[in-house]
N, C-alpha and C positions, 0 to 999 in steps of 0.2 A: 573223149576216149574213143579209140577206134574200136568200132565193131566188131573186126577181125577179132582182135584177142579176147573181146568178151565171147564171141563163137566160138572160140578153142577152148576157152575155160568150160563154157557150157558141155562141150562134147564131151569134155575129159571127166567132168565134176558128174554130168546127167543122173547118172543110174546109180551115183553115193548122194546124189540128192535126193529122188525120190523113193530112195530105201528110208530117208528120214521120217520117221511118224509124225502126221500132218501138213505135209508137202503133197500139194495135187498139181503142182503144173512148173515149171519151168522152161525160160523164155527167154531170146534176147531183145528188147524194147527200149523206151524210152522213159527216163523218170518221169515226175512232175514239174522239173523244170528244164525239161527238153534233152535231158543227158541220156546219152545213150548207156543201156546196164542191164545186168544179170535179173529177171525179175524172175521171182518167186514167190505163188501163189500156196497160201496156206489154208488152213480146215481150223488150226486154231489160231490162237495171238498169236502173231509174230514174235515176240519175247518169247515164248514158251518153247519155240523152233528154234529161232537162233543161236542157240549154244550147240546144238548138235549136226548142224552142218559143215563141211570140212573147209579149213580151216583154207584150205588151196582158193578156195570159190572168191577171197576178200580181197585178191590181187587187183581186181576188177571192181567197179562200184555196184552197188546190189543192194534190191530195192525187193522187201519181204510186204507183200501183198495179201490181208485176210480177204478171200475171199470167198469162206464157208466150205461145207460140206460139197462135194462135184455127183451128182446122179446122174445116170442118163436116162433118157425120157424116151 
């Protein structure tokens, strides 16, 4: 997948993703098997997130990341 379009989705989607409750980060990266995607760092399960993200964001491949609670120190 090109980049490109996954960084337009991200631009477009950004700020209706992390209005979502339990979204702390949003990112363009690489999966786990080297694919380039939408990643999305969560506060809770990924299932628990998943249904309330917009629906535009799936055009692209997209990869929901727990990564806990985000503080700053």
């Amino acid at each position: 997948m090109d980049t490109t379009a996954i960084e337009k989705i991200r631009a477009r989607f950004e700020a209706d993703i992390l209005a979502v409750k339990g979204v702390v980060s949003v990112a363009v990266g690489l999966s786990a098997n080297g694919e380039a995607c939408l990643q999305i760092g969560t506060q809770h399960a990924p299932d628990l997130v998943s249904p309330h993200l917009p629906e535009g964001i799936f055009q692209v491949p997209v990869e929901l990341i727990h990564i806990g609670k985000v503080e700053a120190q």
